[in-house]
Backbone bond lengths (Angstrom), bond angles and torsions (degrees), N, CA, C in turn:
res aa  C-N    CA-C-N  psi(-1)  N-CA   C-N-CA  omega(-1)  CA-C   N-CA-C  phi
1 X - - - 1.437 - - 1.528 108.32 -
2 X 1.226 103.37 142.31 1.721 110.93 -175.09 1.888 97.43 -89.65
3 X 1.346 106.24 131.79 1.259 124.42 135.42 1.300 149.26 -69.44
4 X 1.004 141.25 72.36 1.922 128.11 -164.50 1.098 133.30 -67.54
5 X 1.366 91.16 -22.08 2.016 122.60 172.61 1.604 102.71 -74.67
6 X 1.304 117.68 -40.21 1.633 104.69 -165.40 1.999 92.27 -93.83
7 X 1.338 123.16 -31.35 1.530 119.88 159.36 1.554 133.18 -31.80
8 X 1.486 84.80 -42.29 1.735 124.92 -179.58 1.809 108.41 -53.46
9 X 1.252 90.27 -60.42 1.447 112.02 -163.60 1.561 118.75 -89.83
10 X 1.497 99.45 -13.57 1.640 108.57 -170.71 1.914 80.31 -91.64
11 X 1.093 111.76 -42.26 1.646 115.17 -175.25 1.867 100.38 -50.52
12 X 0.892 129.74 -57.49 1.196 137.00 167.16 1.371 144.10 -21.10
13 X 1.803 71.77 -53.94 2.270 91.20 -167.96 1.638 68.36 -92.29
14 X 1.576 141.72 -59.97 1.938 118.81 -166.24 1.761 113.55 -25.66
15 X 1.839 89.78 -57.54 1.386 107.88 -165.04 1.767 112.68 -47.70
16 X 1.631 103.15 -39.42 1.757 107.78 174.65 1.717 131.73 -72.78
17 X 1.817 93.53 -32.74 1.010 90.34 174.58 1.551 127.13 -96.11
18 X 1.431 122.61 6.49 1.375 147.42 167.49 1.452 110.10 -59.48
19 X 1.597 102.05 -68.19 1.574 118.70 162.22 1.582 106.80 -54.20
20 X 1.013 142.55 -84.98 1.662 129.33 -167.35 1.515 101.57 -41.79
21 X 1.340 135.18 -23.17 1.298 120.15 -142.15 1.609 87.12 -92.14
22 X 1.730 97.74 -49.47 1.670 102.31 173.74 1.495 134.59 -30.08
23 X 1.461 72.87 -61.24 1.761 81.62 177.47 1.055 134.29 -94.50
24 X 1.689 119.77 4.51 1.759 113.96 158.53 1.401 92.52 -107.23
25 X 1.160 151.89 -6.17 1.698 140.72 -147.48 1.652 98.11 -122.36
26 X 1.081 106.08 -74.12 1.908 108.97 -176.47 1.258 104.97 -45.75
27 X 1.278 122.43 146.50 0.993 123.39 138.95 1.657 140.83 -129.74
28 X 1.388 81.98 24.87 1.955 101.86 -177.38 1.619 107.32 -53.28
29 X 1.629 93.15 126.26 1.608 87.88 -175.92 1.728 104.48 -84.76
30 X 1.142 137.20 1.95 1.236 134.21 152.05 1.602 122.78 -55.23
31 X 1.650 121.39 -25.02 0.843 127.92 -176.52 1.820 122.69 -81.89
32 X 1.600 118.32 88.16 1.084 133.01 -149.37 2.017 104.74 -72.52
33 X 0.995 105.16 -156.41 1.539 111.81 159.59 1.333 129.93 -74.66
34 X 1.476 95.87 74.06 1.784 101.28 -170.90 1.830 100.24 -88.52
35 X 1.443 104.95 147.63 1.319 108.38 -172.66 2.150 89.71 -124.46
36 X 1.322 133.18 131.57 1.220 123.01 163.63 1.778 110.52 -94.45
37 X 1.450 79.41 125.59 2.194 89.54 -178.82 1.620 97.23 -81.08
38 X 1.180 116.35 -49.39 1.378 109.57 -151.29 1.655 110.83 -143.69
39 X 1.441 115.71 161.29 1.632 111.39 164.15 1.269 91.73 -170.38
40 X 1.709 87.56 150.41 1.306 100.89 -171.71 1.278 96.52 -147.61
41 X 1.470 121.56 140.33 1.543 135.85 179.54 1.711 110.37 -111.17
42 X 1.656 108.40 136.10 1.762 90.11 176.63 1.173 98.59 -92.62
43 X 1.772 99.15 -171.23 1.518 102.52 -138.92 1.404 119.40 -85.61
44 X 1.704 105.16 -13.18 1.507 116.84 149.89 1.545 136.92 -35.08
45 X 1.343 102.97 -27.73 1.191 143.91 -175.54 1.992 104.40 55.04
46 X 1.446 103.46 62.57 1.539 111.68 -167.08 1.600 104.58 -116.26
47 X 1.369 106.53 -19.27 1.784 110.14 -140.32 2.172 87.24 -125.58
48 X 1.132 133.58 125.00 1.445 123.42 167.11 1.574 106.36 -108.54
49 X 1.061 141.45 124.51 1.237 125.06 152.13 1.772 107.18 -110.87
50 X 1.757 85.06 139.12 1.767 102.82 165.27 0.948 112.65 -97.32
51 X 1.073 124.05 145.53 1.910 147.80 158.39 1.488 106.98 -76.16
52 X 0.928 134.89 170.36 1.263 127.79 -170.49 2.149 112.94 174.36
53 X 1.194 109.54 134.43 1.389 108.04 -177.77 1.734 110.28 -140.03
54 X 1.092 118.86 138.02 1.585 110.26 -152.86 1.895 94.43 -120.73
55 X 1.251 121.91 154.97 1.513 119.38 -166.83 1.776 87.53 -106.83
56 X 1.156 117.07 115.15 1.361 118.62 156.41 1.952 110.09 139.71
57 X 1.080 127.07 -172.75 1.061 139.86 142.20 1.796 132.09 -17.21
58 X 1.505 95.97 145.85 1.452 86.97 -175.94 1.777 124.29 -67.21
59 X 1.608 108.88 -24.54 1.522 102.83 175.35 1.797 98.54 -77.66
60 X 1.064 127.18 -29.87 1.991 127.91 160.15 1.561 89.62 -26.74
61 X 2.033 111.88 -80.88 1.445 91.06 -161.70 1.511 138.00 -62.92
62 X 1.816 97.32 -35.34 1.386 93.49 159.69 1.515 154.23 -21.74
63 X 1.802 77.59 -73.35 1.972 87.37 157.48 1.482 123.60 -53.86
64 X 1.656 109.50 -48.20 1.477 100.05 -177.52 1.544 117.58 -71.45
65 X 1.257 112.80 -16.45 1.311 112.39 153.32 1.643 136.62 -20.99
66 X 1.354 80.60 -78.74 1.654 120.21 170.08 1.670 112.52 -54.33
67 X 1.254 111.12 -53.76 1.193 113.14 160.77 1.555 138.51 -2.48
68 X 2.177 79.42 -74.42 1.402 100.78 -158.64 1.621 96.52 -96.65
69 X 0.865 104.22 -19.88 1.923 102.90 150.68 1.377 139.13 -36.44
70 X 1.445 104.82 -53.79 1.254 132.13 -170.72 2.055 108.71 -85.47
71 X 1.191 100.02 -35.41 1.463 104.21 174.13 1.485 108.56 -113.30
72 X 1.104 125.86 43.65 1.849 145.66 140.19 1.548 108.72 -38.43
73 X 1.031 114.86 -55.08 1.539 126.33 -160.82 1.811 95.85 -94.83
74 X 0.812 154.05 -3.78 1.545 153.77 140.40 1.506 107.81 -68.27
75 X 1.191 111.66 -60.81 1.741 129.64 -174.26 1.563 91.98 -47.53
76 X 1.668 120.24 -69.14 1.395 121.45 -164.66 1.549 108.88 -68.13
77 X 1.210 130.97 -24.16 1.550 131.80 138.84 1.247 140.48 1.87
78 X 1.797 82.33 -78.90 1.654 101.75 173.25 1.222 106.06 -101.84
79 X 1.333 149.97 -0.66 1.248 131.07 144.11 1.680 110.31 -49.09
80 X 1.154 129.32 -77.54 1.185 145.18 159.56 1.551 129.53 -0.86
81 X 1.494 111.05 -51.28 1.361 142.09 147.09 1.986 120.13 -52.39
82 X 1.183 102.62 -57.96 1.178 109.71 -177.02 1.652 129.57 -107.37
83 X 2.063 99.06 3.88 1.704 88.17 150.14 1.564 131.71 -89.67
84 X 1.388 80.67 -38.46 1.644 107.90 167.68 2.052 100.23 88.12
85 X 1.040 88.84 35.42 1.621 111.00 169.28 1.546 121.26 -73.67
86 X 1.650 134.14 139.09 1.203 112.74 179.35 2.019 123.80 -65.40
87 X 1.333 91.62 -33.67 1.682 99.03 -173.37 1.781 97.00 -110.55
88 X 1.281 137.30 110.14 1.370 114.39 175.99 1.598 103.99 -92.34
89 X 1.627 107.48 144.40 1.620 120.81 -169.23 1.571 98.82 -50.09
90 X 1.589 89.43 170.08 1.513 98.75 154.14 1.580 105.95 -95.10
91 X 1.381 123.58 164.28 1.351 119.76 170.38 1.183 117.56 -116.17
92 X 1.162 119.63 148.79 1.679 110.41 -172.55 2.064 96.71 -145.02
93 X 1.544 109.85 127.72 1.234 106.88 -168.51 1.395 100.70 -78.93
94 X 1.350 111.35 -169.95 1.952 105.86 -173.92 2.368 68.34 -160.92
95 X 1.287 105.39 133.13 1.637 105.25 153.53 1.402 110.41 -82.84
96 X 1.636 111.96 130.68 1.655 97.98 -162.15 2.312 86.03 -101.30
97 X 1.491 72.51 153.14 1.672 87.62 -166.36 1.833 106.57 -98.76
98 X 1.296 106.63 9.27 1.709 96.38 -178.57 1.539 110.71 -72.25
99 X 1.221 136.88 -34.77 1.306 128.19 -167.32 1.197 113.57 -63.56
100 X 1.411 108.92 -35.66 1.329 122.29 171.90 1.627 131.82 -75.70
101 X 0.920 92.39 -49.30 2.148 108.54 145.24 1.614 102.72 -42.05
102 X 1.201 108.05 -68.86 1.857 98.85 -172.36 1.514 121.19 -65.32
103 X 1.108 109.80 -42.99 1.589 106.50 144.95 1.553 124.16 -13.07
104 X 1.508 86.90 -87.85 1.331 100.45 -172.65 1.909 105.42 -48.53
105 X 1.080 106.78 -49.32 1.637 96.16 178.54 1.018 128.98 -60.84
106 X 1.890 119.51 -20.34 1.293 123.92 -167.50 1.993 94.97 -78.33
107 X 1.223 110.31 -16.76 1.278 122.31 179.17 1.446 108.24 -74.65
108 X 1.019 102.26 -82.19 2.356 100.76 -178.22 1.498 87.51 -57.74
109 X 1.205 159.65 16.38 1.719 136.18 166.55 1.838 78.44 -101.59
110 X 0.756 148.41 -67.68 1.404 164.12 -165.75 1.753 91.17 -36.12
111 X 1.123 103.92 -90.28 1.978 127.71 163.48 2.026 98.12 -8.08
112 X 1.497 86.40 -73.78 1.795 97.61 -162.24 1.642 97.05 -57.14
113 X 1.657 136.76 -41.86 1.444 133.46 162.44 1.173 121.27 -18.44
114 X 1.562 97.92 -84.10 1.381 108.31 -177.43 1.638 128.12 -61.92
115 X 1.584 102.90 -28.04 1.842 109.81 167.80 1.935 91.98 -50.94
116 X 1.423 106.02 -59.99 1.115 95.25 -148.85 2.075 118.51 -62.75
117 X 1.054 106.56 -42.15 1.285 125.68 169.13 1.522 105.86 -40.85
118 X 1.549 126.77 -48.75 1.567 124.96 130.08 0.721 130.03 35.45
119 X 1.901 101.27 -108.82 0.924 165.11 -142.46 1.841 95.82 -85.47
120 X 1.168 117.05 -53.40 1.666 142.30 -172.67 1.991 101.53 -68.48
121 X 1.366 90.52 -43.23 1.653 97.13 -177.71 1.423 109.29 -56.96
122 X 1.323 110.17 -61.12 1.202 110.45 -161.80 1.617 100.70 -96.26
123 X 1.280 143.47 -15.59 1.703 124.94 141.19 1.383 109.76 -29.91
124 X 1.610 130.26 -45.74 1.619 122.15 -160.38 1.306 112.57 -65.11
125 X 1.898 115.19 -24.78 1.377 111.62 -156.01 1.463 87.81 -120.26
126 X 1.658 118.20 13.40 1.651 91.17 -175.31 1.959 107.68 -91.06
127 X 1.304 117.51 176.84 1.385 133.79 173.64 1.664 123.73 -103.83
128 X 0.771 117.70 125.58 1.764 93.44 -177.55 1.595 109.38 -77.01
129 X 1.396 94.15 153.80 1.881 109.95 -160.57 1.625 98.71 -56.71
130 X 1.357 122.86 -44.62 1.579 108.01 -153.62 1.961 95.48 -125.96
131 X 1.156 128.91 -115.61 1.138 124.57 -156.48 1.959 107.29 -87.69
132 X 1.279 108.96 172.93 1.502 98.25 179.62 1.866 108.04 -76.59
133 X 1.254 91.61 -30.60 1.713 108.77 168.78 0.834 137.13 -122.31
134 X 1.389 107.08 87.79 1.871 106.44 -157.79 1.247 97.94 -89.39
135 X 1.056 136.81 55.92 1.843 131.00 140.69 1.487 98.94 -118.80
136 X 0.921 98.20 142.66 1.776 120.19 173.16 1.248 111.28 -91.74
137 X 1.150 124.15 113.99 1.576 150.85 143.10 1.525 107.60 -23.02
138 X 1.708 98.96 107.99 1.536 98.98 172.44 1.574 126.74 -43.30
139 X 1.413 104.59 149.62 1.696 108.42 -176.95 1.922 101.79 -77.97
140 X 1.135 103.89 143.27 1.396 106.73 -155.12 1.852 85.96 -133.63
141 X 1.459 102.68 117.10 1.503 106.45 178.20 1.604 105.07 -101.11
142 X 1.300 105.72 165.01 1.520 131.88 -160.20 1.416 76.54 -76.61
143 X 1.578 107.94 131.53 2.011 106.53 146.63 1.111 109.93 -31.87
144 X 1.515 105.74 -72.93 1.785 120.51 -136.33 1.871 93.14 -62.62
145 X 1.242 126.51 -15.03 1.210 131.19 178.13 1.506 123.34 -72.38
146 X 1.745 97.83 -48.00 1.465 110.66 171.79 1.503 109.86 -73.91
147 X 1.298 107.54 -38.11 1.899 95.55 -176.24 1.255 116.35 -72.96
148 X 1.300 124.11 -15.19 1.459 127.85 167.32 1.458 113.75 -84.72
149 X 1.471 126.94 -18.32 1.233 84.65 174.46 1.709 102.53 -104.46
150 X 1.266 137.07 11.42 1.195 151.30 -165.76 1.440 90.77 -86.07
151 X 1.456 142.45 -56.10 1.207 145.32 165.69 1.638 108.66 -37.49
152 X 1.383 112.50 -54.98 1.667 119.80 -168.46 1.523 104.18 -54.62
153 X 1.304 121.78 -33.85 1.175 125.28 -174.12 1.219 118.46 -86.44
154 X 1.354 109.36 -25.93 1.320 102.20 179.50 1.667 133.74 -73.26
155 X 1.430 73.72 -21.83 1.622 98.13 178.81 1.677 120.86 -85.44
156 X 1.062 109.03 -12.73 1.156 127.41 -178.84 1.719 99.17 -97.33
157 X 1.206 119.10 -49.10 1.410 99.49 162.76 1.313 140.19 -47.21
158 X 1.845 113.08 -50.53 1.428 133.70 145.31 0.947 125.73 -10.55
159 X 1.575 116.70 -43.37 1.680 124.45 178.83 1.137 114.16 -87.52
160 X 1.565 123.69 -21.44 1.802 107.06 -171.41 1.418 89.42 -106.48
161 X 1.634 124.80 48.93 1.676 109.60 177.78 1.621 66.06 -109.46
162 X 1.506 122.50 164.36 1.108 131.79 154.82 1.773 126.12 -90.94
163 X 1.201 79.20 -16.79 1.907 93.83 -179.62 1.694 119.89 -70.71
164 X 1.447 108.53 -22.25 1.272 132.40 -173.03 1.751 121.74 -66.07
């Protein structure tokens, strides 16, 4: 039977002891300012994946890439040591792409502002193209027009009843 709560939590204690392990244990100088966002274990509890976001440049992530590649087998160590799990996962990093996603959005939200402000400027000073009221006012007939011919008809109906 799967647990999600104990998945939950084994994801957790990986995620802490990955980070402590990093930063008193490694010492690859390729290994830049890595920050871990996230981890998540499936529910087998066989498989770890890290999230991961690195401070600098793209040869920064590269290397730290590489890095955390290369010291897998230390990392899965002390995971191993310090969950106290029967099978400890393998781990496999993932570079997580939101900072860079939000970026990018804080950019087109930025973009769509200023279009719109635009957009607002020149609504204040525009005119409309054709009348101030472009719907037309129903045609409105004279009574004395309609009641006369409403009579004509009626009377003319009157005559082709035969009963009349």
């Amino acid at each position: 039977m799967v647990d999600v709560a104990r998945a939950r939590k084994l994801a957790v204690r990986i995620r802490e002891v990955v980070a402590e392990t990093l930063e008193k244990q490694v010492k690859d100088p390729r290994l830049g300012m890595v920050t871990l966002t996230d981890a998540k274990v499936t529910p087998d509890l066989r498989e770890a994946t890290l999230y991961y976001t690195v401070y600098g440049d793209d040869v920064a992530r590269r290397d730290s890439a590489a890095a955390l590649e290369s010291a897998k087998g230390v990392l899965r160590t002390q995971v191993g040591r310090q969950t106290g799990v029967r099978y400890t996962p393998s781990l496999t990093f993932i570079a997580d792409v939101v900072p860079e996603t939000a970026g990018r959005l804080e950019e087109l939200l930025a973009e769509a502002r200023s279009r719109d402000a635009e957009v607002q400027e020149l609504a204040s000073a525009a005119q409309p193209a054709g009348d101030a009221d472009p719907y037309k006012p129903p045609r409105v007939r004279a009574d004395d027009d309609a009641d006369d011919d409403d009579d004509e008809a009626d009377d003319a109906l009157d005559e082709d009843e035969p009963g009349a």
